[in-house]
C-alpha positions as CSV (number, residue, x, y, z in Angstrom):
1,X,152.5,108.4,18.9
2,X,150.3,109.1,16.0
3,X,148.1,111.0,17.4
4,X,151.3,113.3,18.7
5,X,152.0,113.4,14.9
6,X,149.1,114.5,13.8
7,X,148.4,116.9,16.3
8,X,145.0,114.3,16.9
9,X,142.7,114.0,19.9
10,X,143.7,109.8,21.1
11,X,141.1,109.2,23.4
12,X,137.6,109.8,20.6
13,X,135.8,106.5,20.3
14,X,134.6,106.8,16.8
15,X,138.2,107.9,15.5
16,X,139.6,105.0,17.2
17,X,136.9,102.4,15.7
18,X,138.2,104.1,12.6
19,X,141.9,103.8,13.1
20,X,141.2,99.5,13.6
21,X,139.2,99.3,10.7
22,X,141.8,101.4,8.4
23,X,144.6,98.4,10.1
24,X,141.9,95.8,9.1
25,X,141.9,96.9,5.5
26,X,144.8,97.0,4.8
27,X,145.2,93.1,5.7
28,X,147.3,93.9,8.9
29,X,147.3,90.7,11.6
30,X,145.5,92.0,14.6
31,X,145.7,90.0,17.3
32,X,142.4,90.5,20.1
33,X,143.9,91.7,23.7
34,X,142.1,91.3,26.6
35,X,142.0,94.4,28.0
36,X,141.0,95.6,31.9
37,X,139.6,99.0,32.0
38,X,139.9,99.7,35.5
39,X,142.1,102.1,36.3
40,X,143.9,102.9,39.5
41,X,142.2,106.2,41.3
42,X,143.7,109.7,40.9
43,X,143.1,113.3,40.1
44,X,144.9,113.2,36.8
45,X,142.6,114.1,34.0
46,X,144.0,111.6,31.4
47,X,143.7,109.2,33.9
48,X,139.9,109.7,33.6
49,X,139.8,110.4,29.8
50,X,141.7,106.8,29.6
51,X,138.9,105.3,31.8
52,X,136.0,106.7,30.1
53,X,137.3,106.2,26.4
54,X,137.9,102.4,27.4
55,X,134.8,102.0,28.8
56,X,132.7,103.4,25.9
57,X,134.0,101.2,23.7
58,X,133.7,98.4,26.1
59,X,130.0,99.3,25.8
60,X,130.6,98.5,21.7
61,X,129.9,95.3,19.7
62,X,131.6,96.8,17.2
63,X,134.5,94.7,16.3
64,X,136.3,97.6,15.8
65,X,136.3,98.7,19.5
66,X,137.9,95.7,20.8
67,X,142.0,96.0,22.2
68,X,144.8,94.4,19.5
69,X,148.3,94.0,19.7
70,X,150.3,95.2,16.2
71,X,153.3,93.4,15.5
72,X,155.3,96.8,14.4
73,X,157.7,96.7,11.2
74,X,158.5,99.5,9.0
75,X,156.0,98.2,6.6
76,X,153.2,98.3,9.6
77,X,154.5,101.9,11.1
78,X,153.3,103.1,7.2
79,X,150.0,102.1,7.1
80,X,149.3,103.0,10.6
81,X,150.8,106.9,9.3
82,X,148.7,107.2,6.3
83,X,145.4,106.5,8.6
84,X,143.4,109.5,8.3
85,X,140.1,109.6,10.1
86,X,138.3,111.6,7.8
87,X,138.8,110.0,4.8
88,X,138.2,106.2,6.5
89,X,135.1,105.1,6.6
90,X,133.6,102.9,9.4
């Protein structure tokens, strides 16, 4: 839903790696999700997009790129809005 907001591309790698680190900073609890990147076969193009962005950061050792789960609050849906990717830095 952020991205919708901002008007933001989801599915860039380094913007992502971004997005955990600006959670991470500001002292959010993250909690690791395993995630399976395989994706069931069709001609949808965000299908694809969702299967290569997962599998580039799959490629990652950056902490960064892993999968969390956010417990949401009001507090939480703040933090996540003032994330800006050009200002964080990674």
């Amino acid at each position: 839903m952020l991205c919708e907001e901002k008007k933001a591309d989801w599915y860039l790698p380094e913007d992502y790696k971004k997005f955990i680190s600006h959670l991470f900073q500001s002292g959010l609890k993250l909690q690791k999700f395993p995630l399976c990147i395989k994706e069931s076969g069709g001609m949808y193009q965000r299908g694809r997009d969702k299967t290569q962005f997962a599998e580039t950061l799959a490629q990652s050792t950056d902490p960064n790129a892993a999968a969390y789960t956010i417990r949401l609050s009001d507090d939480t849906i703040k933090i996540i809005r003032k994330f800006n990717s050009s200002v964080v830095a990674s």
